[in-house]
N, C-alpha and C positions, 0 to 999 in steps of 0.2 A: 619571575622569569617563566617564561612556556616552553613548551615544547613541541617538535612538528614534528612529524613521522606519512610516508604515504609511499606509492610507489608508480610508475608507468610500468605498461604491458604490452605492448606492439603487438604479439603473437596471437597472444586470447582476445578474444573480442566479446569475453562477458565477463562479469565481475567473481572475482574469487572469494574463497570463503571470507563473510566480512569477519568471521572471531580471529583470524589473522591480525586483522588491520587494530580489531578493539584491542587485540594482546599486545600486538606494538605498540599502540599508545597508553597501552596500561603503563607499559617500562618506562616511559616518563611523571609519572604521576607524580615523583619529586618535585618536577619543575614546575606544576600546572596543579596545583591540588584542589582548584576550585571547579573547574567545571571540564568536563571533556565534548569533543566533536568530533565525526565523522561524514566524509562524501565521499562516494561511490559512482564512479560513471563504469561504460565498457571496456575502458581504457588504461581510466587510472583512478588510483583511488586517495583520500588524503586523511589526517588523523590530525588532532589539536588537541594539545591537557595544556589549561589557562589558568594563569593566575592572575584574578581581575582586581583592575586596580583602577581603570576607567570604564563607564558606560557598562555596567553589566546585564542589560537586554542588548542593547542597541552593539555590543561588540563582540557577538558570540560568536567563533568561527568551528569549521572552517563558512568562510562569510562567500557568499554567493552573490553575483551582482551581474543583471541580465541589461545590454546597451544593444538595442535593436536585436538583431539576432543571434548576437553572439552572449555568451554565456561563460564568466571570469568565474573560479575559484581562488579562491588566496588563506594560506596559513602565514603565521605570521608571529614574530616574539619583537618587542623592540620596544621603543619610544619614540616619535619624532617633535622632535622641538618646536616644527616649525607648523607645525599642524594648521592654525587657526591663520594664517599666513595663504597657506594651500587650500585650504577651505573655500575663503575666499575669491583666489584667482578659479578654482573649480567651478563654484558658483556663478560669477560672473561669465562664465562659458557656458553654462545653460544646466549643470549637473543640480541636483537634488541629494540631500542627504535623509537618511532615514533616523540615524542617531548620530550621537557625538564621539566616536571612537577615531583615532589614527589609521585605524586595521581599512574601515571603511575609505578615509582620505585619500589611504596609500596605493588601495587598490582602484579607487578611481582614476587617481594620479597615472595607473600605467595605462588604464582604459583608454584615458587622451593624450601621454606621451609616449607609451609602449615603453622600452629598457631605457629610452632618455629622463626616464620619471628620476630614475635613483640620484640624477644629477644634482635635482631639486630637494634633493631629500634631506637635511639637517636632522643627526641623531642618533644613535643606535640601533642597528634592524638585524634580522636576517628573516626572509621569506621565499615563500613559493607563488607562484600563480599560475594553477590550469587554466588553457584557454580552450574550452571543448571543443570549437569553432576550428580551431588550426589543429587540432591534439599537440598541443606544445606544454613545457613544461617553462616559467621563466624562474630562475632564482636569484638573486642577491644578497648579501651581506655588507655592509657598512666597513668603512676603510679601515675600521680600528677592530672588527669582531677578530 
């Protein structure tokens, strides 16, 4: 299981102390004992402690994914079942993957369907995804978290 911690800042329009954001995600480090992450924009910032279970290069967050000009953030704890399912309908749309993780899948998944992705989504989730582009924040959880 992982853990996500991060915050928005409308007010400040520079990043605050990042040993805030590492100490918040230090207090998950039960969940996430293998590896930790951090991103940092003007805006908002995100935190990830992971515990890998699939793809440990290719699913390190928080996972970063640039589609023309705009620019996704996504944290992320979950499974989705149907992953190799979506993979392929993604693929066949023209997307490219870099590794084999879900985190990757799912944040492409909103890239092409924006908040109608979760419809598609077979699995256990909860996540965040910054969109620097809009400064938006999206989140979901799965019918049953």
């Amino acid at each position: 299981m992982c853990g996500i911690t991060g915050w928005i800042d409308r007010e400040i329009q520079q990043p605050r102390d990042r040993a805030i954001l590492e100490n918040m995600t230090a207090t998950l480090t039960n969940r996430g004992p293998d590896a930790e992450g951090y991103w940092y924009s003007n805006r908002a910032a995100l935190g990830h402690r992971r515990l890998t279970v699939v793809d440990p290069e290719g699913g390190a967050q928080p996972m970063v994914r640039t589609q023309g000009d705009r620019t996704y953030v996504i944290v992320y704890n979950g499974e989705l079942y149907n992953t190799p399912e979506l993979r392929q309908e993604l693929a066949y749309r023209g997307y490219t993957f870099r590794g084999h993780s879900d985190t990757e899948v799912l944040l492409t998944s909103y890239i092409e369907w924006g908040a109608k992705c979760v419809e598609k989504f077979n699995g256990i989730f909860a996540f965040g995804i910054w969109s620097e582009a809009d400064q938006s924040l999206f989140m979901a959880r799965d019918a049953w978290a």
